[in-house]
N, CA, C and O of each residue as an XYZ file, in Angstrom:
380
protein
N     -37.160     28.195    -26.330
C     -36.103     27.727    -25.442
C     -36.730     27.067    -24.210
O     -37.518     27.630    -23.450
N     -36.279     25.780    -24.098
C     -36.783     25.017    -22.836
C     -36.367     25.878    -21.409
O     -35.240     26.373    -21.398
N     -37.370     26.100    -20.031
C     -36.862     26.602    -19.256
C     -36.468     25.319    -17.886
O     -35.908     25.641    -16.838
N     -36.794     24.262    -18.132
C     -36.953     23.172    -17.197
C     -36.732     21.983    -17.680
O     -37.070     21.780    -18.846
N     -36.142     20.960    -16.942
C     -35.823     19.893    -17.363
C     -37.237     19.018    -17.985
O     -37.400     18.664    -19.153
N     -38.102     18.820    -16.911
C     -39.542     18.286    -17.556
C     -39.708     19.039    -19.111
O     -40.158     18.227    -19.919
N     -39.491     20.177    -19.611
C     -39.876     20.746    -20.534
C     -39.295     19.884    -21.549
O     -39.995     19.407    -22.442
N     -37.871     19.629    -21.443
C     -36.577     19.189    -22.021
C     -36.978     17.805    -22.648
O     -36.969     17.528    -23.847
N     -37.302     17.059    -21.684
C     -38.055     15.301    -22.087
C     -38.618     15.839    -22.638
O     -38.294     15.974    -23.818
N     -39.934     16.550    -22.085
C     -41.418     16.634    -23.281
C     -41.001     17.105    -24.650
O     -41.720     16.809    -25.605
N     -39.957     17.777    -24.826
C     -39.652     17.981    -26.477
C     -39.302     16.941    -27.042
O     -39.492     16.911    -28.257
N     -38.671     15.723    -26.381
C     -38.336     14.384    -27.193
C     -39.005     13.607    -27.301
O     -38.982     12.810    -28.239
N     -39.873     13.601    -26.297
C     -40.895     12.543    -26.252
C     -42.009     12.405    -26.959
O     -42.392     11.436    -27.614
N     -42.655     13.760    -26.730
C     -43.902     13.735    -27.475
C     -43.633     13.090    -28.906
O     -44.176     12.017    -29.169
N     -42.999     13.573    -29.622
C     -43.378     13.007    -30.959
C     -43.110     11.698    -31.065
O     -43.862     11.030    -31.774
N     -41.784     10.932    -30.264
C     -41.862      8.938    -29.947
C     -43.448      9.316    -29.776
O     -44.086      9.624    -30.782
N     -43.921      9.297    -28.803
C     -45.110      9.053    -28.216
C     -46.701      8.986    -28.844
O     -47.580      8.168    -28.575
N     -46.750     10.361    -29.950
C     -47.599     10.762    -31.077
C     -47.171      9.639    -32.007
O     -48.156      9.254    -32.637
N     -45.961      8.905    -32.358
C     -45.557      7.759    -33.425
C     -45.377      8.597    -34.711
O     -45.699      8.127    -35.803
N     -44.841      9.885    -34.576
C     -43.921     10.954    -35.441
C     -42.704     10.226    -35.715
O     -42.639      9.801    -36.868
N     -42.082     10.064    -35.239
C     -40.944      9.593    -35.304
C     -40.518      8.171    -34.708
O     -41.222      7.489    -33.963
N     -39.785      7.985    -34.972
C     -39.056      6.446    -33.993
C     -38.166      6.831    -33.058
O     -37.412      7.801    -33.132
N     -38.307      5.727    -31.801
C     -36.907      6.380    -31.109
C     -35.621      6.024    -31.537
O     -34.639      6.718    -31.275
N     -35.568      4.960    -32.196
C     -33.977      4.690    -32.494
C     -33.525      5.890    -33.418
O     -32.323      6.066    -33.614
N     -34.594      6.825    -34.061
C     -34.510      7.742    -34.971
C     -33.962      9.081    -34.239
O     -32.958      9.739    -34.509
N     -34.777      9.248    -33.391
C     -34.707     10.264    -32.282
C     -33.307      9.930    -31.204
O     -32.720     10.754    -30.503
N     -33.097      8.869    -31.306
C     -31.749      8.900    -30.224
C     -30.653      9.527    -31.145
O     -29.910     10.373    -30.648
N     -30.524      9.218    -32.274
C     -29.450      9.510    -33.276
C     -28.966     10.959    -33.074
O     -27.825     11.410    -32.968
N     -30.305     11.617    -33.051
C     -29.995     13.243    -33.302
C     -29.755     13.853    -31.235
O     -28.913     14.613    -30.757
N     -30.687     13.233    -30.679
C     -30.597     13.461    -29.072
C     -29.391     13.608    -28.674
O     -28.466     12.966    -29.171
N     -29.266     14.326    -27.887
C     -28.098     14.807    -26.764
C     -28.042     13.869    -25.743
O     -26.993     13.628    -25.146
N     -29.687     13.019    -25.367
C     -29.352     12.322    -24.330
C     -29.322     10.672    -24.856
O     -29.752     10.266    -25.935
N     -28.751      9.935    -23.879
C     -28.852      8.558    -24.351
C     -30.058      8.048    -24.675
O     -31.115      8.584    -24.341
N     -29.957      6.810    -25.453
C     -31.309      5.839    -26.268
C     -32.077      5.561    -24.744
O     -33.164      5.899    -24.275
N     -30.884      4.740    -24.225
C     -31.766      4.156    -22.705
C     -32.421      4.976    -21.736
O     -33.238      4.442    -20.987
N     -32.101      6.592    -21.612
C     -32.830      7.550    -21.223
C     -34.188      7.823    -21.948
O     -35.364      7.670    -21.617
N     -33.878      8.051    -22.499
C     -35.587      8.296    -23.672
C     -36.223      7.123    -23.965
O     -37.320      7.278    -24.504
N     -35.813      5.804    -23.745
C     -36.486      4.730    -23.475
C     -37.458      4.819    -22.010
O     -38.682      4.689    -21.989
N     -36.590      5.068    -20.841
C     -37.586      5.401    -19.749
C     -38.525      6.440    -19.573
O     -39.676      6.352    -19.146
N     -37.722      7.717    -20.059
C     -38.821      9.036    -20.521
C     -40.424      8.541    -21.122
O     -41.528      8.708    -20.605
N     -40.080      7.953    -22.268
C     -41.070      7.633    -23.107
C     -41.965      6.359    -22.281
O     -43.077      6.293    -22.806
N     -41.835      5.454    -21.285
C     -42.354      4.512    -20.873
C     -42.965      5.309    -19.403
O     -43.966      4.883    -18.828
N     -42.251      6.417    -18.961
C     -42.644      7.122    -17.917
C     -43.949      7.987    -18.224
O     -44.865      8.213    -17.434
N     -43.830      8.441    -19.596
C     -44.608      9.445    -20.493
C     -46.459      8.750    -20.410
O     -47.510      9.276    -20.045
N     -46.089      7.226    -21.000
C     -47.112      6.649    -21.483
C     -47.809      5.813    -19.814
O     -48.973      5.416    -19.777
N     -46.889      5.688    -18.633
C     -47.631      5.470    -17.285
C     -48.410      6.469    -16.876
O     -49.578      6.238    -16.562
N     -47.886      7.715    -16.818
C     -47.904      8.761    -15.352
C     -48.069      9.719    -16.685
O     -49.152     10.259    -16.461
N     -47.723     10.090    -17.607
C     -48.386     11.271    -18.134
C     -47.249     12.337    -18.019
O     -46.093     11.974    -17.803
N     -47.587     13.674    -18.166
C     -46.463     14.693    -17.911
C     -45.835     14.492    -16.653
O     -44.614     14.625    -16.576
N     -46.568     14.163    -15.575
C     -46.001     14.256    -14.094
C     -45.259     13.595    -14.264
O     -44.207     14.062    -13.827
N     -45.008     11.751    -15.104
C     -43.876     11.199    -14.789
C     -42.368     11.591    -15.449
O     -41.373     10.868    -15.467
N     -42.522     13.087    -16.037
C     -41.177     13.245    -16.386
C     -40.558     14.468    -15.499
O     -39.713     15.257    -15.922
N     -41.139     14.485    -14.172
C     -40.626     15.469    -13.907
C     -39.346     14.856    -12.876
O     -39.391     13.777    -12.285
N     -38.303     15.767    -12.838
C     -36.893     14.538    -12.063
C     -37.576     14.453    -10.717
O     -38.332     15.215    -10.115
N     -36.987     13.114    -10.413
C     -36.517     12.534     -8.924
C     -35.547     13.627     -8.130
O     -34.782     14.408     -8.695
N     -35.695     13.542     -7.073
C     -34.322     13.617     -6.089
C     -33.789     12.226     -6.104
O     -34.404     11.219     -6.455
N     -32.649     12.301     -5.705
C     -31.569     11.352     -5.720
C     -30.810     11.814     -4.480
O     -29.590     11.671     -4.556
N     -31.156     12.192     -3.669
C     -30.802     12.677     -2.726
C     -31.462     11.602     -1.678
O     -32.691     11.536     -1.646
N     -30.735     10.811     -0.874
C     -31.355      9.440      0.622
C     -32.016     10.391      1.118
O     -31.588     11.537      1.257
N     -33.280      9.936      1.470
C     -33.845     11.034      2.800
C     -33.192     10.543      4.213
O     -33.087     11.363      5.126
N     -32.682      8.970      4.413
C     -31.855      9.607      5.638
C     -30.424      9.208      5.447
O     -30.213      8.601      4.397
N     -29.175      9.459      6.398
C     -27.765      8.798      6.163
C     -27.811      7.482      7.167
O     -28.280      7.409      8.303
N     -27.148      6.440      6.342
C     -28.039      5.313      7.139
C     -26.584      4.857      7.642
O     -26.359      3.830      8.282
N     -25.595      5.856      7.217
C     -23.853      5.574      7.911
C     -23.398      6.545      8.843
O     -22.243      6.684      9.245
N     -24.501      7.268      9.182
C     -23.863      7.836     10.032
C     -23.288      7.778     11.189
O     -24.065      7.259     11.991
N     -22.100      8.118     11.757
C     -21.504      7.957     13.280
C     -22.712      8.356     14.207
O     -23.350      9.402     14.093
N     -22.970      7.205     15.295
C     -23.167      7.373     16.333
C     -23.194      8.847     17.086
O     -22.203      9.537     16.852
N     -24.252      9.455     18.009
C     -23.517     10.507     18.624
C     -22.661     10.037     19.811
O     -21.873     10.922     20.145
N     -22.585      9.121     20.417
C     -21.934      8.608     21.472
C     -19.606      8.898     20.578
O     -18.542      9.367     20.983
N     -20.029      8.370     19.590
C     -18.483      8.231     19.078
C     -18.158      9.616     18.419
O     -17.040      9.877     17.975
N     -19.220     10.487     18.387
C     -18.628     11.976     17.705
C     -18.350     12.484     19.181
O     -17.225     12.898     19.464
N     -19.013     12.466     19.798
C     -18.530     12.985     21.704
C     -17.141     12.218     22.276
O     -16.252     12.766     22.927
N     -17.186     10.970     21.908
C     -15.533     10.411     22.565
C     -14.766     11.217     22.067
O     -14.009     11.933     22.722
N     -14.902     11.201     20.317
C     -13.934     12.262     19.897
C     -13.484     13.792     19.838
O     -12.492     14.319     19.336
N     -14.481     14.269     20.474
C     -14.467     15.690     20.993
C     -13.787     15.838     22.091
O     -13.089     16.796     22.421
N     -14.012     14.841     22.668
C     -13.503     14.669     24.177
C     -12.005     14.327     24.159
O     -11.172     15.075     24.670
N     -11.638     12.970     23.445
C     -10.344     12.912     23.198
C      -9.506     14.201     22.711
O      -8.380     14.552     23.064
N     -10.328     14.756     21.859
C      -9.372     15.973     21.026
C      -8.958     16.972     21.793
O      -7.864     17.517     21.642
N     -10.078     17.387     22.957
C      -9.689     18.408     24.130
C      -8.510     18.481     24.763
O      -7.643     19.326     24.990
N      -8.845     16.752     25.099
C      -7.712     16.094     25.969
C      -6.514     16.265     25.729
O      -5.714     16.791     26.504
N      -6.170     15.654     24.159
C      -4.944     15.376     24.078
C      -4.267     15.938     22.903
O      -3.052     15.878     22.712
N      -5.224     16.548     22.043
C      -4.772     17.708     21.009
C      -4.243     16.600     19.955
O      -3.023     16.732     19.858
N      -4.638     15.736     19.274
C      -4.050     14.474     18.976
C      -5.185     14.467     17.385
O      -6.388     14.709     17.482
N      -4.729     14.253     16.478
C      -4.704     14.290     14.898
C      -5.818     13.259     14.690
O      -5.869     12.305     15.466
N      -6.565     13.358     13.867
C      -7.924     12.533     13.210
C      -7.256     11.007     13.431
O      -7.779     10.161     14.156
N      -6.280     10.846     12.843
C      -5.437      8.924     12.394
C      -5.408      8.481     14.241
O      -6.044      7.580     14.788
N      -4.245      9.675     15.001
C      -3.888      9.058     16.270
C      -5.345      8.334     17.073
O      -5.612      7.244     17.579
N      -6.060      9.639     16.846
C      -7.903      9.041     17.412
C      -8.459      8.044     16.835
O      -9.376      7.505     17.455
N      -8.195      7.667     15.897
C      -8.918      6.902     15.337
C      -8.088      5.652     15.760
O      -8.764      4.854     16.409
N      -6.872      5.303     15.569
C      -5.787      4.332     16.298
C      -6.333      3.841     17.963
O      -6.547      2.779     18.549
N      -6.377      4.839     18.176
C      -6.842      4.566     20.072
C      -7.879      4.358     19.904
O      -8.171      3.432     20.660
N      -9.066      4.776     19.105
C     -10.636      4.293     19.464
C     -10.382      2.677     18.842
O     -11.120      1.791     19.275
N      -9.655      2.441     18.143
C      -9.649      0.701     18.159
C      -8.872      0.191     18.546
O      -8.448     -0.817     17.980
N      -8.292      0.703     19.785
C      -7.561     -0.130     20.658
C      -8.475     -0.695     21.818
O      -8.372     -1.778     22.394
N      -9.840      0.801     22.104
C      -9.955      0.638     23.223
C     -11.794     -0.496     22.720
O     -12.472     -1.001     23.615
């Protein structure tokens, strides 16, 4: 039983890779898509085991984030005037 995703590729791959099998052969029976085990197997034959181990997909930074200047107006407004996410947001583009 696989305990890890890297483990998971290396059971499909290796044998594309050894030329055991074919991949169009191996996608048939796979759980995962052809075009996945197409990159597995091209990741396999760059980088070796290391290249199948996952990415994060996670941004290292938020590149949308609000301003702190406009999270403080709105703290400030909200004190003020006890006034609903839409009304604040209405008045910050008025002003």
């Amino acid at each position: 039983m696989v305990k890890t995703i890297k483990e998971e590729r290396l059971k499909w791959v290796l044998p594309i890779a050894r030329k055991e099998v074919k991949l169009k052969d191996a996608a048939k029976v796979c759980p995962h898509g052809k075009r996945s085990m197409e990159r597995w197997v091209a990741l396999y034959k760059a980088k070796g085991e290391a290249g199948l181990e996952p990415k994060s997909t996670e941004p290292k930074t938020q590149k949308e984030e609000t301003p702190i200047w406009i999270k403080e107006r709105i703290l400030e407004i909200r004190k003020k005037t006890k006034k609903c996410a839409l009304k604040i947001h209405w008045q910050l583009e008025k002003e």
